[in-house]
C-alpha positions as CSV (number, residue, x, y, z in Angstrom):
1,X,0.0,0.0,0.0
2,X,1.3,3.0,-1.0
3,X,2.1,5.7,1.6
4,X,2.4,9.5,2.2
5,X,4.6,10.7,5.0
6,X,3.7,7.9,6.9
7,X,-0.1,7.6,6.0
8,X,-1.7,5.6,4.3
9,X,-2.4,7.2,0.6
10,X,-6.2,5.9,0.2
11,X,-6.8,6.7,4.6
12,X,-5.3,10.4,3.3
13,X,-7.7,10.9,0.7
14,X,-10.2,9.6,2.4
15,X,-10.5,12.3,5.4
16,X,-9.3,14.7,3.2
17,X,-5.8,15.1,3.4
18,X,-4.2,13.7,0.2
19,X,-3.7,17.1,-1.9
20,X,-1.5,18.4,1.3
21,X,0.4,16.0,2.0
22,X,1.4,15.2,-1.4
23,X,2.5,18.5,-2.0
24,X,4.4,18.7,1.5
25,X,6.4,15.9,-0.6
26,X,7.3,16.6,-3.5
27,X,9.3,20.0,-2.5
28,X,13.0,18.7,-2.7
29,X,11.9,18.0,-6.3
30,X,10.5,21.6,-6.9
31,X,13.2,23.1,-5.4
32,X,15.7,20.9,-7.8
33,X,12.9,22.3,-10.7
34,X,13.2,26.2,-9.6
35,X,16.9,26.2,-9.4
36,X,17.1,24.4,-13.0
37,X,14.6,27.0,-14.1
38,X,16.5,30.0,-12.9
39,X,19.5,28.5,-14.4
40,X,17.8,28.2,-17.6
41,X,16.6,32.5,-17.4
42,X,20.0,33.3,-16.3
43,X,20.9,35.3,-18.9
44,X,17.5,37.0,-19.4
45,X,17.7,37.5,-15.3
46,X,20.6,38.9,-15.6
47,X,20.3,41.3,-18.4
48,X,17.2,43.0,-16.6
49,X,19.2,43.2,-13.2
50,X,21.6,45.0,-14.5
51,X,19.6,47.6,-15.7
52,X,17.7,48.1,-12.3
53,X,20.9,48.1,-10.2
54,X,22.2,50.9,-12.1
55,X,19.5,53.3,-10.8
56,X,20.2,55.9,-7.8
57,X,18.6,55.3,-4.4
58,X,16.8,52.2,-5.7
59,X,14.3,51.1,-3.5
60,X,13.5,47.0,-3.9
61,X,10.3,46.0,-2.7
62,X,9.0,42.5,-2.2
63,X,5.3,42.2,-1.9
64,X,2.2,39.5,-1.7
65,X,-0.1,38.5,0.5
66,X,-0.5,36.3,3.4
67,X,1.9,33.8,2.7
68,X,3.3,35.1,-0.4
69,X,4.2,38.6,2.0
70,X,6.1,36.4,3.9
71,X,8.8,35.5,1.2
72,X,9.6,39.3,1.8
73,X,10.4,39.2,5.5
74,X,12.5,36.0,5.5
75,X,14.8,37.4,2.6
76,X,14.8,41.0,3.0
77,X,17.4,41.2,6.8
78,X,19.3,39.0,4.1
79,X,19.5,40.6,1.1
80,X,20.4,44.0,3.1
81,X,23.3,42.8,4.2
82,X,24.3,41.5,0.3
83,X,23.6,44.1,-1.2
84,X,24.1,48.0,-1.8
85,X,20.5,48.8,-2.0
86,X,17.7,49.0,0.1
87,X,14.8,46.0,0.1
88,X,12.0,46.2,2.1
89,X,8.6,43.4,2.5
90,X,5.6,45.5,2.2
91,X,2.4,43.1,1.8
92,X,-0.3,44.0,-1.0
93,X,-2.8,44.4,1.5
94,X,-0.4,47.2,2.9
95,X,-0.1,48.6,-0.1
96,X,-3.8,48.6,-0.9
97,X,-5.2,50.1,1.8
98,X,-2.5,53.2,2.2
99,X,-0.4,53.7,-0.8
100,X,0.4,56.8,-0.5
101,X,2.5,56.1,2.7
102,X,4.9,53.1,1.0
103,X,5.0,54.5,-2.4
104,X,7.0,57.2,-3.8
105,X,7.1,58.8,-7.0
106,X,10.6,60.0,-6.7
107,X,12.3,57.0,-6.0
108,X,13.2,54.6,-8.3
109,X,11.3,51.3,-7.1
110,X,11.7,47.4,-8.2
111,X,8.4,45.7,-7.3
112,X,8.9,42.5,-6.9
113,X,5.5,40.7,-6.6
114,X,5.2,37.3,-5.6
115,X,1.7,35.1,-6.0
116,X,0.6,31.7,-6.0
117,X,-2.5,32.0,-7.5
118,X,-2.4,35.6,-9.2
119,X,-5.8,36.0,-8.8
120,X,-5.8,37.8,-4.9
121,X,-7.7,41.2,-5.9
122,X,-4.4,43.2,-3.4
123,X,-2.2,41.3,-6.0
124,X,-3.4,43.4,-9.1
125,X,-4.6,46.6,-7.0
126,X,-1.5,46.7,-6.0
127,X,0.8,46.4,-9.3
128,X,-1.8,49.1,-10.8
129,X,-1.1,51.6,-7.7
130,X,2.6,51.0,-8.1
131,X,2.5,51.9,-12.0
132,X,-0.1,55.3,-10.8
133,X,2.1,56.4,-7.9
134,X,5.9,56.0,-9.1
135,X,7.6,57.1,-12.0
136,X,10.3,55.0,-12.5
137,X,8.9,51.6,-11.4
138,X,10.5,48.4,-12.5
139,X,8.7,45.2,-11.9
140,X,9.6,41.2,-11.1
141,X,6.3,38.7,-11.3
142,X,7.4,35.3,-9.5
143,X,3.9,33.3,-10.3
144,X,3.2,29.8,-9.7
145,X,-0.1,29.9,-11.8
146,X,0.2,30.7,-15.4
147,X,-3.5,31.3,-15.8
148,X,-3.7,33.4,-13.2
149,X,-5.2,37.1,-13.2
150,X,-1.4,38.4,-11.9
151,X,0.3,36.6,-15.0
152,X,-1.8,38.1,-17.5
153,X,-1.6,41.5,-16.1
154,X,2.5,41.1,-15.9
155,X,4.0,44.0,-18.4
156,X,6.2,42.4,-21.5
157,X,8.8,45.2,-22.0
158,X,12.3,45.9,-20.5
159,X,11.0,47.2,-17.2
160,X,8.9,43.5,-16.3
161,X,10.9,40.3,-15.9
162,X,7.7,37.2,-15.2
163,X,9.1,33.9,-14.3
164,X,6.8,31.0,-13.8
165,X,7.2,28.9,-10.9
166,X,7.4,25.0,-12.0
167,X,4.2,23.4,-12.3
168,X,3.5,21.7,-9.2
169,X,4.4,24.6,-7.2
170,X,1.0,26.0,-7.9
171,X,-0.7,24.1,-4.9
172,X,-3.7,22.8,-5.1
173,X,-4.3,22.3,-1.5
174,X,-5.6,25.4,0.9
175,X,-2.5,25.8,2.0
176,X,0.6,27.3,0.3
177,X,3.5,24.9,1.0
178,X,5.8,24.6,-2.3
179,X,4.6,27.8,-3.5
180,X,6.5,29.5,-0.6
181,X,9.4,27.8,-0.8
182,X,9.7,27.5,-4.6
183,X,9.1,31.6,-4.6
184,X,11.6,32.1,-2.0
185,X,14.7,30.1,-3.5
186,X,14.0,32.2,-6.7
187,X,14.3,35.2,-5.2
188,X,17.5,34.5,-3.8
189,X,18.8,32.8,-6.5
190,X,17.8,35.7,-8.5
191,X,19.8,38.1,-6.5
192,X,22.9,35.7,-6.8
193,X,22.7,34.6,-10.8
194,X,26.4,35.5,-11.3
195,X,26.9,32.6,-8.5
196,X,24.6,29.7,-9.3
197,X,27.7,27.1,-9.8
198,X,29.2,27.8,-6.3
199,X,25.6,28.1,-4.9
200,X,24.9,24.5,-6.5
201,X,26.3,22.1,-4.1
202,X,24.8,23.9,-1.3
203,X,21.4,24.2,-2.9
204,X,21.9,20.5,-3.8
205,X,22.5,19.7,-0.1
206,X,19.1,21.2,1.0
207,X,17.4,19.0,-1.2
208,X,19.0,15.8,-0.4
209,X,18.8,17.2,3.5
210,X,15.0,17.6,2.4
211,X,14.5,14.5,1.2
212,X,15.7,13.0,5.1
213,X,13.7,15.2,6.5
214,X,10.8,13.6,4.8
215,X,11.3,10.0,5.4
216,X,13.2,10.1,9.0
217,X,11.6,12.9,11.1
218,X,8.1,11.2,11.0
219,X,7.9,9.1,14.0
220,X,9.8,11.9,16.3
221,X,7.3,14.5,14.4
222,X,4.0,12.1,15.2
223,X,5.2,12.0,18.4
224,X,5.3,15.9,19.5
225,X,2.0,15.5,17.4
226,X,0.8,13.2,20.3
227,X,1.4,15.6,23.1
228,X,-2.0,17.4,24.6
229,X,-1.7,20.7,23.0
230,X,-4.0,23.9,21.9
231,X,-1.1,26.7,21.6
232,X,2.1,27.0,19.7
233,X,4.4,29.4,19.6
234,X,7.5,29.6,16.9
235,X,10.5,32.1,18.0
236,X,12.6,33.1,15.1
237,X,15.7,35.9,14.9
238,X,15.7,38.0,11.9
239,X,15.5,36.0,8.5
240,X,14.2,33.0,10.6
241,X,11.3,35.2,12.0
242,X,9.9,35.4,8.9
243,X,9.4,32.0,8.8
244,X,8.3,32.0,12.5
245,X,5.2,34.3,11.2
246,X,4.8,31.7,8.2
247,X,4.7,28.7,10.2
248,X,2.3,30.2,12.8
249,X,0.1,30.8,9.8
250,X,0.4,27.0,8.3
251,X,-0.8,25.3,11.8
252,X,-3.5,27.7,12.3
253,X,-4.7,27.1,8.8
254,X,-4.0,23.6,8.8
255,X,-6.2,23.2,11.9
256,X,-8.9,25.9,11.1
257,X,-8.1,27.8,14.4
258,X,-8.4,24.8,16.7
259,X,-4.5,25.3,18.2
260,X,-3.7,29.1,18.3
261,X,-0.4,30.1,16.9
262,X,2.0,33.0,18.0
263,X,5.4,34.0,16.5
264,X,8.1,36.2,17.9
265,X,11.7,36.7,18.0
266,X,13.8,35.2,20.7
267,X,14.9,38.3,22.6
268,X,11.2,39.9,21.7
269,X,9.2,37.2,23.4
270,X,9.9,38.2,26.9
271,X,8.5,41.7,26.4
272,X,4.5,40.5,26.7
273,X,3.9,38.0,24.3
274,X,5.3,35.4,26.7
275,X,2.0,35.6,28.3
276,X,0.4,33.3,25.9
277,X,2.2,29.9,27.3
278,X,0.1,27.7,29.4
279,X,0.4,23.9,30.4
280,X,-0.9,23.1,26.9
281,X,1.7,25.1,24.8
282,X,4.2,24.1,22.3
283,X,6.9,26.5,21.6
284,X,9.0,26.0,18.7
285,X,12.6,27.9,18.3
286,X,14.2,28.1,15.2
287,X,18.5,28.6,16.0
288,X,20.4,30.5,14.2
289,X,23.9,29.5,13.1
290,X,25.4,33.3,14.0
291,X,27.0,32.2,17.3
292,X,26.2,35.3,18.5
293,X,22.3,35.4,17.7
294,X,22.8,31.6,18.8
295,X,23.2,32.8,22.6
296,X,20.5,34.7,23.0
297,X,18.0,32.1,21.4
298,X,19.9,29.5,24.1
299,X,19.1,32.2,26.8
300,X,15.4,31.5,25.9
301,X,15.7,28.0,25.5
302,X,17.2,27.7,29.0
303,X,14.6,30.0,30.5
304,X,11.4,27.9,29.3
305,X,13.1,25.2,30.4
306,X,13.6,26.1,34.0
307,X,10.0,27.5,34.5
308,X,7.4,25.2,35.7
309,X,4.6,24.2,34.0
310,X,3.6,21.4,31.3
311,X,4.8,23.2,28.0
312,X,7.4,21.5,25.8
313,X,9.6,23.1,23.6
314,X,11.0,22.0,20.6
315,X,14.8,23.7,19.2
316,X,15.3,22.9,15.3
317,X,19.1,23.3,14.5
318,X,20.9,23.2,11.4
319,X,23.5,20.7,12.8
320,X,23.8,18.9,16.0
321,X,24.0,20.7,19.3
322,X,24.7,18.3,22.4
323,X,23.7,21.0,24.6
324,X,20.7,21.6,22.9
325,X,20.0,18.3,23.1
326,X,20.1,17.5,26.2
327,X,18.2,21.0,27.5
328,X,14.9,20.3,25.3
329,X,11.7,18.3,25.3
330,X,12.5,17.7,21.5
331,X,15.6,18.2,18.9
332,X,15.2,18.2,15.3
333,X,18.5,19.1,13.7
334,X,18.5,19.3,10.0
335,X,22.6,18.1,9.6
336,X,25.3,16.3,11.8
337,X,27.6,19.0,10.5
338,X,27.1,22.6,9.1
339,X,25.8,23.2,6.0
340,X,27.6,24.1,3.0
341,X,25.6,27.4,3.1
342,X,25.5,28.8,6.8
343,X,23.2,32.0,6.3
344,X,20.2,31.6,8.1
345,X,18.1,31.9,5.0
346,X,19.1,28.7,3.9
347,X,17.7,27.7,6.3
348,X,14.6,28.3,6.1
349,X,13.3,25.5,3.3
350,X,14.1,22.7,6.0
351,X,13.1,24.3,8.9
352,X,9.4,25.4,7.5
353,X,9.7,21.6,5.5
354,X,9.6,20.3,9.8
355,X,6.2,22.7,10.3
356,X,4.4,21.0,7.2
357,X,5.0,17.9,8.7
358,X,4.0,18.8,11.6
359,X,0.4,20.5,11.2
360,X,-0.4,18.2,8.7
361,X,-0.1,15.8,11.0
362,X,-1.8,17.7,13.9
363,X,-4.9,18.0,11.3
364,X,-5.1,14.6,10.9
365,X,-5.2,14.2,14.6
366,X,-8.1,16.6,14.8
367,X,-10.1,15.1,12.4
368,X,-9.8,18.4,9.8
369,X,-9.8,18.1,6.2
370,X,-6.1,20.1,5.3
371,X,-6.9,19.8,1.9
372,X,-10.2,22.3,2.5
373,X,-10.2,23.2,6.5
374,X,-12.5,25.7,6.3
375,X,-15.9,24.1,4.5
376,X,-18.0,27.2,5.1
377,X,-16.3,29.5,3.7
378,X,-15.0,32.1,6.1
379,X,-11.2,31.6,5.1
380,X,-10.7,30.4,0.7
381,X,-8.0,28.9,-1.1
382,X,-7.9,32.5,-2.9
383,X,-9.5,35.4,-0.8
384,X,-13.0,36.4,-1.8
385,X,-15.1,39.3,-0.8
386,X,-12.1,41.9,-1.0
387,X,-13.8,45.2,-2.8
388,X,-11.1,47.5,-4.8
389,X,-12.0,51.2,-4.5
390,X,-10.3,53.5,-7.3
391,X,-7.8,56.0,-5.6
């Protein structure tokens, strides 16, 4: 009998979960797909940069919504520190509702806009606002749906680059899973196309660290699954606190609101939101591989720790930490060693691939359909009931 993650394929379409859970799986391929596919555009990518990076006081902005917003603020700490230009994550629905205070006509802009479906009403509103407000506006469209609204809309002339997303990475499930991370590895691999063949072997060992992930984390995954929970928290520095917000997102989607979700940075966490942890919480840190970011997020680790109360907490590592280990309810670490690519944002594929597992597996547990959690209609696969009003 063939299985999914550990379920049983016919059980998994059966309540519901099938479309999810296939999709959790097949992301070590995509990513192998979108880096093939960037590789392919390199020139074309390249070309276009070139021109844009030229400009004066070039402001980048990454944009999307929900999900798709989130792309922005788990690459942008990143790319601000690569580059000699300033990038910023403002979400559509930002952008929609108040353009006038994010854009500028005097200021040379790169839009980048990233959808799954292209058809979210913010994702067009705001593309059309951007080409009103500023006067020198340059465009990126990274769309996993080629019949979407978004795709058609996308400007063909030397100021638009649209790359497709491979084909599976639209998502059919409610969730966005591959979407995200397919999006995200293009726009860093976009920003580093002069570097793909030393990236390679580091982007190659994400996939094959993926592809564990997948088969050997789901017993040790089922089993934090297992534990009597309602809230959990995920604590994230910097590029990993965009991820934090994205994976609070997945499990409260995944579980239509049964477990409430927080996010927060490490050293942010004590200042209020802390509150939220009862004797039925799971929190969830993320660790950096900056030594120094490292010891605050240990700080944390060692404070939840030595608190009473019936919470567990869960540290995900990019390589194995003894210490870590040992001071936890549950250690997921992603490589004995570390990586070939130690920036944070790397590791963000592997550490959100953990969180998939994870709340599709709390869903089964609750009895909710993944594939559609929200039957009635008060949450959709695409939003619905947004109304544009002309500016």
């Amino acid at each position: 009998m063939t299985k999914i993650l550990g379920h049983d394929e016919s059980k998994l379409k059966e309540i519901g979960g099938y479309i999810t859970a296939k999709e959790i799986r097949q992301q070590p391929r995509l990513w192998r797909e979108t880096f093939k596919l960037i590789k392919k555009n390199k020139e074309k990518i390249n070309y276009f940069l070139e021109e844009v990076l030229k400009e004066n006081d070039l402001r980048i902005i990454f944009t999307g919504a929900g999900t798709s917003a989130y792309i922005g603020d788990s690459i942008v700490p990143y790319l601000n520190r690569k580059l000699d230009v300033k990038a910023e994550a403002i979400a559509t629905t930002d952008i929609v509702a108040n353009p006038k205070n994010y854009l500028h006509s005097d200021k040379p802009t790169l839009l980048i806009s990233c959808a799954r479906s292209g058809n979210s009403p913010e994702s067009i509103a705001a593309v059309e606002l951007a080409e009103k407000f500023v006067d020198n506006l340059y465009q990126i469209f990274l769309i996993c749906n080629p019949e979407g609204d978004l795709t058609k809309k996308a400007s063909q002339d030397d100021k638009s680059l649209l790359l497709l997303m491979p084909e599976d990475s639209n998502d059919q499930g409610f969730a966005m899973t591959g979407s995200f991370t397919c999006m995200l590895l293009a726009s860093l691999l976009i920003f580093h196309i002069d570097h793909l063949k030393n990236l390679e072997p580091g982007i190659q060992q994400i996939i094959e660290d993926g592809e564990k992930i997948l088969e050997k984390n789901i017993y040790k995954i089922k089993d934090i699954v297992s534990n009597n929970f309602n809230r959990v928290v995920f604590l994230g520095s910097s590029t990993l606190m965009g991820v934090a917000r994205e994976s609070a997102l997945k499990t409260l989607e995944l579980t239509s609101g049964k477990v409430i979700t927080n996010w927060d940075s490490s050293l942010g966490f004590r200042h209020g939101p802390k509150s939220v942890i009862n004797d039925r919480t799971l929190v969830f840190s993320y660790l950096s591989n900056d030594n120094y970011t490292r010891k605050y997020e240990v700080d944390m680790l060692k404070e939840m720790v030595n608190e009473r109360g019936g919470k567990k907490v869960i540290a995900i590592s990019s390589y194995q930490d003894e210490e870590i280990d040992e001071l936890v309810d549950y250690f997921i670490s992603i490589n004995k060693n570390e990586s070939l690519l130690k920036d944070d944002v790397y590791s963000v594929f592997n550490y959100i691939l953990i969180v998939h597992m994870f709340t599709l597996f709390k869903s089964i547990k609750l009895g909710i359909s993944s594939d559609n959690p929200c039957p009635d209609g008060t949450v959709n696969r695409v939003v619905k009931g947004v109304t544009i009003y002309p500016y």
